[in-house]
C-alpha positions as CSV (number, residue, x, y, z in Angstrom):
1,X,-22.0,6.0,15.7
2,X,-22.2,5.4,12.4
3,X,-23.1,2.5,9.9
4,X,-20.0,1.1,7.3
5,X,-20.3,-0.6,4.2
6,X,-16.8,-1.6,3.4
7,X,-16.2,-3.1,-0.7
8,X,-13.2,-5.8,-2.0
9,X,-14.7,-5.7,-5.4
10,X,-11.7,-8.2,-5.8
11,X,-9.3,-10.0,-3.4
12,X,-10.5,-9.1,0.6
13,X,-7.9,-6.1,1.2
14,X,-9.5,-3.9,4.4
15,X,-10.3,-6.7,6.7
16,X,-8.2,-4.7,9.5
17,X,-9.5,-1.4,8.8
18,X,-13.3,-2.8,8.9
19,X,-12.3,-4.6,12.0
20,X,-11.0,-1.9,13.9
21,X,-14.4,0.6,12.9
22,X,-16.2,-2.4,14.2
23,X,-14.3,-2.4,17.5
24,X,-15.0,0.8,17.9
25,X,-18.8,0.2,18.1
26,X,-19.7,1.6,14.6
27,X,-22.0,-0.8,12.5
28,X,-20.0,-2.5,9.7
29,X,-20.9,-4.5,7.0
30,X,-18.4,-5.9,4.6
31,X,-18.7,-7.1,1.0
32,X,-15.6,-9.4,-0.5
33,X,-16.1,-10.3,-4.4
34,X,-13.4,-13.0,-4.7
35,X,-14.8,-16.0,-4.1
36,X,-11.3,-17.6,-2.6
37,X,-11.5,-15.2,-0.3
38,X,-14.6,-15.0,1.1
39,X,-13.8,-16.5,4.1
40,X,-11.2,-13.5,5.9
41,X,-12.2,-11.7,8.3
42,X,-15.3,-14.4,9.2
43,X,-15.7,-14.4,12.9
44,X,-14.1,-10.8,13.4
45,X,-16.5,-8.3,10.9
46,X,-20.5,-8.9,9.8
47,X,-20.7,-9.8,5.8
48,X,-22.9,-9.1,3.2
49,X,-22.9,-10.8,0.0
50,X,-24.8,-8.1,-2.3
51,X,-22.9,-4.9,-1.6
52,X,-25.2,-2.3,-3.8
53,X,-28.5,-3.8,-1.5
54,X,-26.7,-1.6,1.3
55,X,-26.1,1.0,-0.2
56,X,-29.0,2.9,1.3
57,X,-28.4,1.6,4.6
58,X,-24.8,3.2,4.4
59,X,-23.3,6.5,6.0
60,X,-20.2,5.8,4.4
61,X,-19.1,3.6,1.5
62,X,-15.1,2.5,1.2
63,X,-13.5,0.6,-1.5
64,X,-10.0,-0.6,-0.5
65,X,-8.8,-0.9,-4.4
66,X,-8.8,0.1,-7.7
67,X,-9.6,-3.3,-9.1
68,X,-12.8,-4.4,-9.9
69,X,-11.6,-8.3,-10.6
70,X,-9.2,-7.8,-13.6
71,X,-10.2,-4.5,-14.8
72,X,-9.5,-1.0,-13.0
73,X,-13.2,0.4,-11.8
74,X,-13.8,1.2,-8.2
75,X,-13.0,4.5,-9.2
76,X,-16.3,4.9,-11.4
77,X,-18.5,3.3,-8.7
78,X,-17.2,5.1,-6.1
79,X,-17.9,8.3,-8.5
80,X,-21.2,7.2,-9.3
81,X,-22.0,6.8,-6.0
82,X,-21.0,10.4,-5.2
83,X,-23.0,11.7,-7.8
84,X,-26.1,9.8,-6.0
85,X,-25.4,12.1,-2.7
86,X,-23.5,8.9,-0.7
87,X,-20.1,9.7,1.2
88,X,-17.6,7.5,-0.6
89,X,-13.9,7.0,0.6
90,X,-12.6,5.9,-3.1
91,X,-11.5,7.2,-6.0
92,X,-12.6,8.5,-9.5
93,X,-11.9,6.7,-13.2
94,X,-8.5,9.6,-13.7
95,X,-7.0,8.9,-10.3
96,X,-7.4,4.6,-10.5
97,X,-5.1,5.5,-13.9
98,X,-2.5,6.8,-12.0
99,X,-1.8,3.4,-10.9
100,X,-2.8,1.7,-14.0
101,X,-0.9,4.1,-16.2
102,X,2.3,4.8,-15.2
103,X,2.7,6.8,-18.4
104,X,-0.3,9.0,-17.2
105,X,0.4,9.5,-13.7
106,X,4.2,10.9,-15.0
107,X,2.2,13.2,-17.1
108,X,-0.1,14.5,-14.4
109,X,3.0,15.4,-12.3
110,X,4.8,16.6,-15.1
111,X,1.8,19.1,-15.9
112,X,2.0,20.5,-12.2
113,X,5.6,21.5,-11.9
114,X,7.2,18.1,-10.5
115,X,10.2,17.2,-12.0
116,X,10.4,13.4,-13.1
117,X,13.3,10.6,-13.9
118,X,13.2,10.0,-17.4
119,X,11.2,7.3,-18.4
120,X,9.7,5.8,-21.6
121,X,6.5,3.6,-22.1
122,X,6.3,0.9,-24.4
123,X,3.9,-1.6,-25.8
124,X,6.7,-3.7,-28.1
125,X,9.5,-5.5,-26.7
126,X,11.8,-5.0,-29.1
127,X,11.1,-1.4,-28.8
128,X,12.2,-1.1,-25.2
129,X,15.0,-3.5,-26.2
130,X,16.2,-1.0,-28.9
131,X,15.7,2.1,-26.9
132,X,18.3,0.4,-24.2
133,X,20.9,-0.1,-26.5
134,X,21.0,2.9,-27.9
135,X,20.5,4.8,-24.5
136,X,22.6,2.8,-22.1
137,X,22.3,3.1,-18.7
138,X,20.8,1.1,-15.9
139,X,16.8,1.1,-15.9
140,X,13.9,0.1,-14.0
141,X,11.6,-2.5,-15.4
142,X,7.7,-1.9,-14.5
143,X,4.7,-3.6,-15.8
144,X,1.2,-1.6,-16.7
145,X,-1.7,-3.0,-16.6
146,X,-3.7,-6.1,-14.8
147,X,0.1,-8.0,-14.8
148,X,1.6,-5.0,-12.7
149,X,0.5,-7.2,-9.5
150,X,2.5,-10.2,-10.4
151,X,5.2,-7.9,-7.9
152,X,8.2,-10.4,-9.1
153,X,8.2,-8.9,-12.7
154,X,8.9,-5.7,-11.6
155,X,12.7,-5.3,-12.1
156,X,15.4,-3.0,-11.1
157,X,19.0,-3.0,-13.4
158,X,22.0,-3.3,-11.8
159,X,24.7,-3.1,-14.7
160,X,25.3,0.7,-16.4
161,X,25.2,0.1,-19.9
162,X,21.8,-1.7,-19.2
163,X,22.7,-5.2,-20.3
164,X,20.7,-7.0,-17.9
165,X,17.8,-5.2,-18.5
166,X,18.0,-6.0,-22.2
167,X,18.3,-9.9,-21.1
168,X,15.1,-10.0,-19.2
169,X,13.0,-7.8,-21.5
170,X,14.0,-10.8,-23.9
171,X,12.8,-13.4,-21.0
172,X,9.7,-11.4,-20.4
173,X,9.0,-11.3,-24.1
174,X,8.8,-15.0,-24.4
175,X,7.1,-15.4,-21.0
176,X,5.1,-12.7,-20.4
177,X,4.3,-11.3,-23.6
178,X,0.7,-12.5,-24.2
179,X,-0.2,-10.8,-21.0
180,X,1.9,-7.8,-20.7
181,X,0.2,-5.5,-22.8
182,X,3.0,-2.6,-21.9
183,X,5.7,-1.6,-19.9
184,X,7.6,1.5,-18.3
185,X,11.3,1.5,-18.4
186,X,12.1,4.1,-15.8
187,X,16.4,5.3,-15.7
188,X,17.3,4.5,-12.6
189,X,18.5,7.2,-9.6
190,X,20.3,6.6,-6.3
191,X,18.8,7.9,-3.4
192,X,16.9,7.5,-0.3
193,X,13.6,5.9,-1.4
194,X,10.7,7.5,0.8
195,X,6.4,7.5,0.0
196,X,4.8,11.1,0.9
197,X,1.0,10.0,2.0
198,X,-1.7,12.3,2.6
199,X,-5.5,11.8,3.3
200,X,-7.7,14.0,0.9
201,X,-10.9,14.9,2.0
202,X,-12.8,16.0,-1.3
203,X,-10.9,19.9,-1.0
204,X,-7.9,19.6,0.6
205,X,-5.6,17.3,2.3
206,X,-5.6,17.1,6.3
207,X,-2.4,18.2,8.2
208,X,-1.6,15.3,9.0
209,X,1.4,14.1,6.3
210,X,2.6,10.2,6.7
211,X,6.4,9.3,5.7
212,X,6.7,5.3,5.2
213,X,9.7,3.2,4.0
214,X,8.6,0.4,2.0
215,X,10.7,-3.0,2.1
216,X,9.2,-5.0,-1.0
217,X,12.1,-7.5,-1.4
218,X,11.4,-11.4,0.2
219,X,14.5,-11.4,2.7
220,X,16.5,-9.0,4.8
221,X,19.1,-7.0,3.1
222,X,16.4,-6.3,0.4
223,X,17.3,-9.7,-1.4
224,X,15.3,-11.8,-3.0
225,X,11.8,-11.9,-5.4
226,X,9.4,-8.7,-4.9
227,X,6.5,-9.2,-3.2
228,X,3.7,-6.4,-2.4
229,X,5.2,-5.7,0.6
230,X,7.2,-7.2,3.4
231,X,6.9,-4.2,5.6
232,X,6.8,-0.4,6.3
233,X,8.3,1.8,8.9
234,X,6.8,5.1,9.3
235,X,6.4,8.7,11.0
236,X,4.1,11.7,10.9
237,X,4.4,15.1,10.0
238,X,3.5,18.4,8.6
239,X,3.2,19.9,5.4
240,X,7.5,20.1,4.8
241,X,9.2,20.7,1.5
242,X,8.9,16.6,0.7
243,X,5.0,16.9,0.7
244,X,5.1,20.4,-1.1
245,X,6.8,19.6,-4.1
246,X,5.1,16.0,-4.9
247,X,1.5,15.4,-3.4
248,X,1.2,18.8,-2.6
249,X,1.0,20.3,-6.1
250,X,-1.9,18.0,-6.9
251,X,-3.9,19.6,-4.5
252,X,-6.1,21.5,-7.2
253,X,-6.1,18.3,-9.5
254,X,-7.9,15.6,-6.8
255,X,-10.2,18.4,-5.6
256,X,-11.2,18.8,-9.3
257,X,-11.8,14.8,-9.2
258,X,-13.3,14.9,-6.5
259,X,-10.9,12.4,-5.0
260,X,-11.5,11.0,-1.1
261,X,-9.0,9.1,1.2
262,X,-5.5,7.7,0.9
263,X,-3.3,8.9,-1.8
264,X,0.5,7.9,-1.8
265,X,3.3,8.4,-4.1
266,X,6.5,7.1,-3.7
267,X,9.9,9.0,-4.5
268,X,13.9,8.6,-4.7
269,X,15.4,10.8,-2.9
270,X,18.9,12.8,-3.3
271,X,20.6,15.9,-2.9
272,X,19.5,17.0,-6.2
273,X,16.0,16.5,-5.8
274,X,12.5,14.6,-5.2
275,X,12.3,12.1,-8.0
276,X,8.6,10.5,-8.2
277,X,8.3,7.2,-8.7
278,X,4.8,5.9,-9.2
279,X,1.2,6.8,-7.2
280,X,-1.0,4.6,-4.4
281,X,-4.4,6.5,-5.4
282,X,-6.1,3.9,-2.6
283,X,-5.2,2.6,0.8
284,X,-1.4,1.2,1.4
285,X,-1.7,-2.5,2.7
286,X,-0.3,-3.1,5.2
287,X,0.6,0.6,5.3
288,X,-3.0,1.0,6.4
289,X,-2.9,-1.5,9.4
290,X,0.3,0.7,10.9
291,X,-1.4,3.9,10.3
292,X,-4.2,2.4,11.8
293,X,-1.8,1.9,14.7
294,X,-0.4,5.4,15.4
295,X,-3.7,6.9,15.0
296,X,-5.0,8.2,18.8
297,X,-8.4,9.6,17.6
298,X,-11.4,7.7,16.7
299,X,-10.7,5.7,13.0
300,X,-14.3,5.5,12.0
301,X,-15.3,9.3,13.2
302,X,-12.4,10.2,11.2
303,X,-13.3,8.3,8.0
304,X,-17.0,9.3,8.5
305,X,-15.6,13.4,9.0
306,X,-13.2,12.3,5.9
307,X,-16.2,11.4,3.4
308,X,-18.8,13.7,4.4
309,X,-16.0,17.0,3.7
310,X,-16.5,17.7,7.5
311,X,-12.9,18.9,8.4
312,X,-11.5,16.1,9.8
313,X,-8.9,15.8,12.5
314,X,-6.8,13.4,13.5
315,X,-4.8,12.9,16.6
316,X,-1.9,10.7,15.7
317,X,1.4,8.8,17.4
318,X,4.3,11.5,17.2
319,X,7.4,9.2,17.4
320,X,7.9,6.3,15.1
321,X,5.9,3.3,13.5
322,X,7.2,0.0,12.3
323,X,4.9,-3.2,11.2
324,X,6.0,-6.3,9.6
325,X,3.7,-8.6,7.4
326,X,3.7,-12.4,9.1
327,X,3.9,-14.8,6.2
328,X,3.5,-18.4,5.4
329,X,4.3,-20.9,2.1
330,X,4.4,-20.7,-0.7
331,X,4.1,-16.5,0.0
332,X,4.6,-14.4,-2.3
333,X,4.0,-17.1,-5.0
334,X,1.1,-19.4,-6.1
335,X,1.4,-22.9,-5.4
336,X,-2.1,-24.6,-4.2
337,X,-0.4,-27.8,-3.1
338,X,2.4,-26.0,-0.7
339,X,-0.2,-23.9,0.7
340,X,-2.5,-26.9,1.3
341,X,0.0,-28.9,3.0
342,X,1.7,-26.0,4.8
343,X,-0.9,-23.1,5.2
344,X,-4.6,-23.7,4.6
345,X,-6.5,-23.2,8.1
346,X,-3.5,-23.3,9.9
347,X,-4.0,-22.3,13.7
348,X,-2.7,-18.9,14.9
349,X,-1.7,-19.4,18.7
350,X,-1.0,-16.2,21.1
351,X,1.7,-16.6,24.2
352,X,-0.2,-13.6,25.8
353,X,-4.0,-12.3,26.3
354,X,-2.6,-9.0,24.8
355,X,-3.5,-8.3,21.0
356,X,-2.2,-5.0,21.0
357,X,-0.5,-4.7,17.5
358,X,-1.7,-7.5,15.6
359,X,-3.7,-6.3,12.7
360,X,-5.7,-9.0,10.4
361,X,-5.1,-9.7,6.6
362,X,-5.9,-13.0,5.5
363,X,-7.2,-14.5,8.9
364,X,-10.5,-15.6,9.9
365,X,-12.0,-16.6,13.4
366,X,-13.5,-19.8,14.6
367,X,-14.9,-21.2,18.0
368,X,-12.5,-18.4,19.3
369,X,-9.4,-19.8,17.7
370,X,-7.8,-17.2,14.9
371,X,-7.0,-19.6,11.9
372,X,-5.1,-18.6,8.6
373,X,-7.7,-18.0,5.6
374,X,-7.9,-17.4,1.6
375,X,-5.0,-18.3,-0.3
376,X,-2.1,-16.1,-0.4
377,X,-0.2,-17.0,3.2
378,X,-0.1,-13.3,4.8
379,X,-2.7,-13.8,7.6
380,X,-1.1,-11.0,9.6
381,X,0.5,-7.6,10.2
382,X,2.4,-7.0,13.1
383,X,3.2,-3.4,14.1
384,X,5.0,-1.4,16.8
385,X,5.5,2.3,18.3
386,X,7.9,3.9,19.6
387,X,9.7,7.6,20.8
388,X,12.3,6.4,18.3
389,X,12.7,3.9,15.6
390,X,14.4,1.3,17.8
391,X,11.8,1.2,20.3
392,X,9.2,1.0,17.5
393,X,11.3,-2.2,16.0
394,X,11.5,-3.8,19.8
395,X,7.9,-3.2,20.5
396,X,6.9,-4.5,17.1
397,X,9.5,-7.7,17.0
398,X,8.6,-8.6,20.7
399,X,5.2,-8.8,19.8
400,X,6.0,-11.0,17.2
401,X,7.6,-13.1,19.2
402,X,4.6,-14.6,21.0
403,X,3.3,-15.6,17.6
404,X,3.4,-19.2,17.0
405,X,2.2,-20.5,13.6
406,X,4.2,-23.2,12.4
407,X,6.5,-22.2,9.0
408,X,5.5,-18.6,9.5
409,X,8.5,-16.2,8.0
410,X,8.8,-12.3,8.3
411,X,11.6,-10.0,7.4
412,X,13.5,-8.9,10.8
413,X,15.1,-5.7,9.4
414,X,12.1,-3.6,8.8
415,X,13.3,-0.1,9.6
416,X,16.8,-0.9,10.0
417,X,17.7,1.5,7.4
418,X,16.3,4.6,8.9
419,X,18.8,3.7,11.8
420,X,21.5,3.4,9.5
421,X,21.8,6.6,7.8
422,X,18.5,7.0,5.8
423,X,17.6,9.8,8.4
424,X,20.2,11.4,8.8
425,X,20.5,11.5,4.9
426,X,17.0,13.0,4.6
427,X,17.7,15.3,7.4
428,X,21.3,16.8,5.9
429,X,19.3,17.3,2.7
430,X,16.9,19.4,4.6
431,X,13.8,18.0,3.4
432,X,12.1,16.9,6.9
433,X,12.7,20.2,9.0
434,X,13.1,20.0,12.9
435,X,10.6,17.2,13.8
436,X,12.8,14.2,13.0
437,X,14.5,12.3,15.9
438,X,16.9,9.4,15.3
């Protein structure tokens, strides 16, 4: 056993992860900076409200972001840290840019032999405006900087001379521009849309490879505002031509940083090619709570083996994940009167003893009774497995079915799209090898 010191040096993000070392009889204490959100994970995980007093007391140190309140930084502690002999799952000051810097992380893959979509970063409006016009084609609208997590900004053109993309650069310019120091406009490409995740241990990254399919939009279909994510279906596998020719050429790069734990980077897929489209240097959420899920070896032991550079292994769930963030008003925006009326300490009842799959986000515990907590309305992450990716969508939507949590809302197509031809796509391309199964 082993004793955890797990950091939110902003809004609580690991609550799930911490929870599940803790089941496993590890000692864990857990540090969340944001006042607002203090309260998650009360009654399932022991606190501590002055992280760097146990530091000492720590084997192993995880950050769960890259933001330290407004500003990018956990990569510099966790570095820091490093340098003072602790075992640190986090990042270092180059890798947080990849997510800061959309600019930069293009660069870094350009540098190693990966071939990217065309793309542009500007600090001027009218620039980006100008560069449209006289470049038309449809384009992808990304935020840098602290704004990038407003999730709803992000936009993605639908016309091909770029027209609408001009018209909400001009609405962004009057909205946004006093806090939108920059944006990416990215050409769009039509494809299969697919992360490549891998666990990097200080040298090298583990055999283990994670595929996920992100569903960002609000609704099913993929309609509606983007949030951070609705949900994520997912499978395991080896080191194939997808992991090879993105996260794969890196290799040299993050052991150079020094980098340790989750790094994903999400791509477009087509017959042409692997198009990247930008980095996760950090945990997934709620990616994390469905790896968490397929994992069949020890979690902590394998974060502890992880940090220390002791060869990890893993043992992990060879079929098919799926898991589906449970939300409440006014999710995914902020609106403190419609989450006071609808949302705040709302009860979370179970029809069963059974809490096999539910995984904790912004959920706290009380006299026994699990309650809804901080302010953002996604108190849970429901999450499935399965031989296939049907039974992995029945296992997951029948345990969401003896939820009940009055106005809660979830998306009820999450991995409906591998069953409808993404697969097979990805398969006829010849990028997954022999281990696929519809």
């Amino acid at each position: 056993m082993a004793d955890f010191l797990f950091v939110s040096a902003d809004a609580a993000l690991i609550t799930d992860l911490a929870w599940q070392v803790h089941r496993e009889g590890h000692d864990v204490k857990y540090y969340i900076e944001a006042e607002s959100d203090r309260e998650i994970g009360d009654g399932f995980v022991p606190k501590t409200d002055d992280w760097r007093a146990e530091v000492e007391w720590a084997d192993v140190i995880i950050f769960d972001d890259v933001w330290v309140g407004s500003d990018v930084g956990t990569g510099r502690l966790a570095r820091d840290l490093r340098a003072e002999g602790k075992a640190v799952v986090g990042g270092t000051p180059n890798t947080d840019r990849l997510e800061e810097d959309r600019g930069y992380a293009m660069d870094i893959l350009e540098d190693h032999g990966v071939e990217t979509i065309d793309h542009h970063v500007f600090e001027d409006f009218d620039a980006g405006i100008q560069h449209v016009e006289e470049n038309p084609a449809p384009y992808v609208i990304k935020p840098l900087g602290e704004v990038q997590n407003v999730k709803r900004l992000l936009y993605v053109g639908n016309e091909d001379d770029g027209s609408d993309v001009v018209d909400v650069l001009r609405a962004y310019k009057k909205a946004w521009g006093h806090r939108m120091k920059g944006f990416q406009l990215q050409r769009k490409v039509e494809g299969v849309e697919i992360a490549i995740c891998g666990f990097f241990d200080g040298d090298r990254f583990i055999d283990q490879v994670n595929f996920n399919f992100e569903h960002k939009k609000l609704f099913p279909g993929n309609i509606g505002p983007s949030t951070g994510e609705m949900g994520t279906s997912m499978f395991w596998g080896g080191r194939n031509r997808l992991f090879e020719e993105t996260l794969g050429r890196l290799e040299r790069w993050l052991a150079a940083e020094g980098y340790v734990g989750s790094i994903d980077v999400n791509c477009i897929v087509n017959e042409t090619g692997i198009y990247p489209l930008e980095f996760t240097p950090r945990f997934g959420y709620p990616t994390i709570a469905l790896q968490e899920e397929s994992f069949e070896s020890d979690t902590g032991r394998f974060f502890y083996d992880l940090a220390h550079g002791n060869d990890p292994e893993l043992e992990v769930h060879r079929g098919f994940q799926v898991g589906v963030r449970v939300v409440l008003p006014p999710f995914p925006f902020d609106d403190e009167k419609t989450y006071d009326e609808n949302s705040r300490n709302a009860a979370v009842v179970f029809d069963t003893e059974s809490r096999d799959g539910i995984h904790l986000e912004d959920a706290k515990r009380l006299d026994g009774q699990w309650r809804v907590a901080g302010e953002s309305g996604m108190p849970l992450v429901v999450t499935g497995k399965g031989e296939t990716m049907r039974e992995a969508r029945a296992q997951c939507y029948g345990r969401i079915d003896d939820i009940i949590v009055p106005n809660l809302y979830y998306r009820d197509d999450i991995g409906e799209r591998w069953t409808d031809g993404e697969g097979d796509r990805l398969q006829a391309w010849g990028y997954l090898g022999p281990r696929s199964r519809r």
